[in-house]
N, C-alpha and C positions, 0 to 999 in steps of 0.2 A: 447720518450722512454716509451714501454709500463713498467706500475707498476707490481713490480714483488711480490708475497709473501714469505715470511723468506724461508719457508719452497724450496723454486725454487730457491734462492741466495745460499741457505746453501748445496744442491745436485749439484749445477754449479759446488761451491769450490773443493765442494769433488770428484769430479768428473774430474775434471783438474788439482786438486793438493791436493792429496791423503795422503800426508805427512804432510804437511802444516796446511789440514783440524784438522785430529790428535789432533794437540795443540789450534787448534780454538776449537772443539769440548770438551777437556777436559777445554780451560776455561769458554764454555756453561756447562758443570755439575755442575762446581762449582759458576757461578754467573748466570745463568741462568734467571731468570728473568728482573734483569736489562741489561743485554745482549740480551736479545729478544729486550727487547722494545726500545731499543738501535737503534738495527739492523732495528725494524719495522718503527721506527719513520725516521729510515734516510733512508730507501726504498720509503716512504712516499714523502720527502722533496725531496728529490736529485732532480729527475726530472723537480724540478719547478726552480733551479736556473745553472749557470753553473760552480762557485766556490763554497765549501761548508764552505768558512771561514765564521766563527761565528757563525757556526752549534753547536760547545760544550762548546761556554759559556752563549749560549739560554738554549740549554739543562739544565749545571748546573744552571742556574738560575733555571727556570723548579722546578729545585729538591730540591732548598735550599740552594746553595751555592752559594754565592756572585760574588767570581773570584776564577778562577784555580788557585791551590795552589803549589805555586813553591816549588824546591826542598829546602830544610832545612837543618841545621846541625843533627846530634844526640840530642845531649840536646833538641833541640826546638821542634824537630819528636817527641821524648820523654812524653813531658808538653802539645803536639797536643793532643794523641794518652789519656793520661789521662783525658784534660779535653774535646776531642769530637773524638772519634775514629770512629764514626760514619759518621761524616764529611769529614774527609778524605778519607774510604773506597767508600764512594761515588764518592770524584773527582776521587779516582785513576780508578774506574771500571767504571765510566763513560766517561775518557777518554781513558782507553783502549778498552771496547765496541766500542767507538767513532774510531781509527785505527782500529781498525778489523772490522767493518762494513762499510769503503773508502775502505779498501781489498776485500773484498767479494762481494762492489757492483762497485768500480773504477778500481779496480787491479792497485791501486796507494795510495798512503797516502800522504798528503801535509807535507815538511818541519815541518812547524811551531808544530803541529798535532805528528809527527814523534818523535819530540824530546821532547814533550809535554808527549807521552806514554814511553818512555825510561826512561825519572825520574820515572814516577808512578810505572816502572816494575821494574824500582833498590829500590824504598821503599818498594812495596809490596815483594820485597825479602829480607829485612834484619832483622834479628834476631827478632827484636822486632814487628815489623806487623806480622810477620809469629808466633810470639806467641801470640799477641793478635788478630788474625783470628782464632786461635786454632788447627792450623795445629802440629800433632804428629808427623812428618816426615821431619823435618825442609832439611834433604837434595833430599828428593821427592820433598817439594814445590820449593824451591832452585832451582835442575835440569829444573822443566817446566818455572818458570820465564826466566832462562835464555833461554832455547830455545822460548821462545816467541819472547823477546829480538830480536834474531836474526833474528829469524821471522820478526819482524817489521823493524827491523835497515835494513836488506837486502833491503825491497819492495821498489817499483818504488818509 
């Protein structure tokens, strides 16, 4: 598999899935950075193995996170979000970069991976991350998590 650059994976999407793109594209404005290099570093990898389990707890390692942080109750989301909020916008956008870069370059997302971005898109949607992200539209950010949601939940 020739190596592709972001920029060739991300006109493929858009280009065969126009609607789809959309919500990838809007959550490239808003995390863009860690989203590129997401996408770049597993354009990079892919090709060198033919599973990509244990591609995003390299990553989080990578970035400073120990292990992916499973879902929580309220209270404990709560005492996270106080004492490292930073921590956590991390796993969650590094494992939803992580699905939408197995979309745009597998046209697949594995299981594990799958449901691993479904928690982080039901936290990054509730009350309290969508107010300490700073979003003023809490049911604009609302609307696109969940269609991400579907977005992911649908894919092969």
């Amino acid at each position: 598999m020739k190596e592709l650059p972001t920029s060739v994976v991300l006109e493929k999407f858009k280009s065969t899935k126009p609607q789809d793109y959309k919500l990838v594209a809007q959550f490239q404005d808003w995390y863009f950075n860690s989203f590129m290099d997401v996408l770049g570093i597993y354009i990079e990898w892919r090709p060198r193995t033919k599973n990509p389990k244990g591609f995003l707890e390299r990553l989080l390692k990578d970035w400073g996170i120990k292990h992916w942080i499973p879902e929580y109750p309220p209270a404990v989301l709560k005492k996270m979000i106080t004492n490292s909020y930073t921590t956590l916008s991390i796993n969650d956008v590094a494992t939803i970069s992580m699905a939408l870069s197995a979309l745009l370059v597998d046209d697949k997302i594995g299981k594990q991976l799958k449901e691993r971005a479904i928690v982080c898109i039901e936290r990054q949607s509730t009350d309290l991350v969508l107010s300490q992200a700073g979003h003023k539209n809490l049911d604009t950010a609302k609307d696109f998590w969940g269609k991400l949601k579907v977005l992911i939940s649908e894919s092969k």
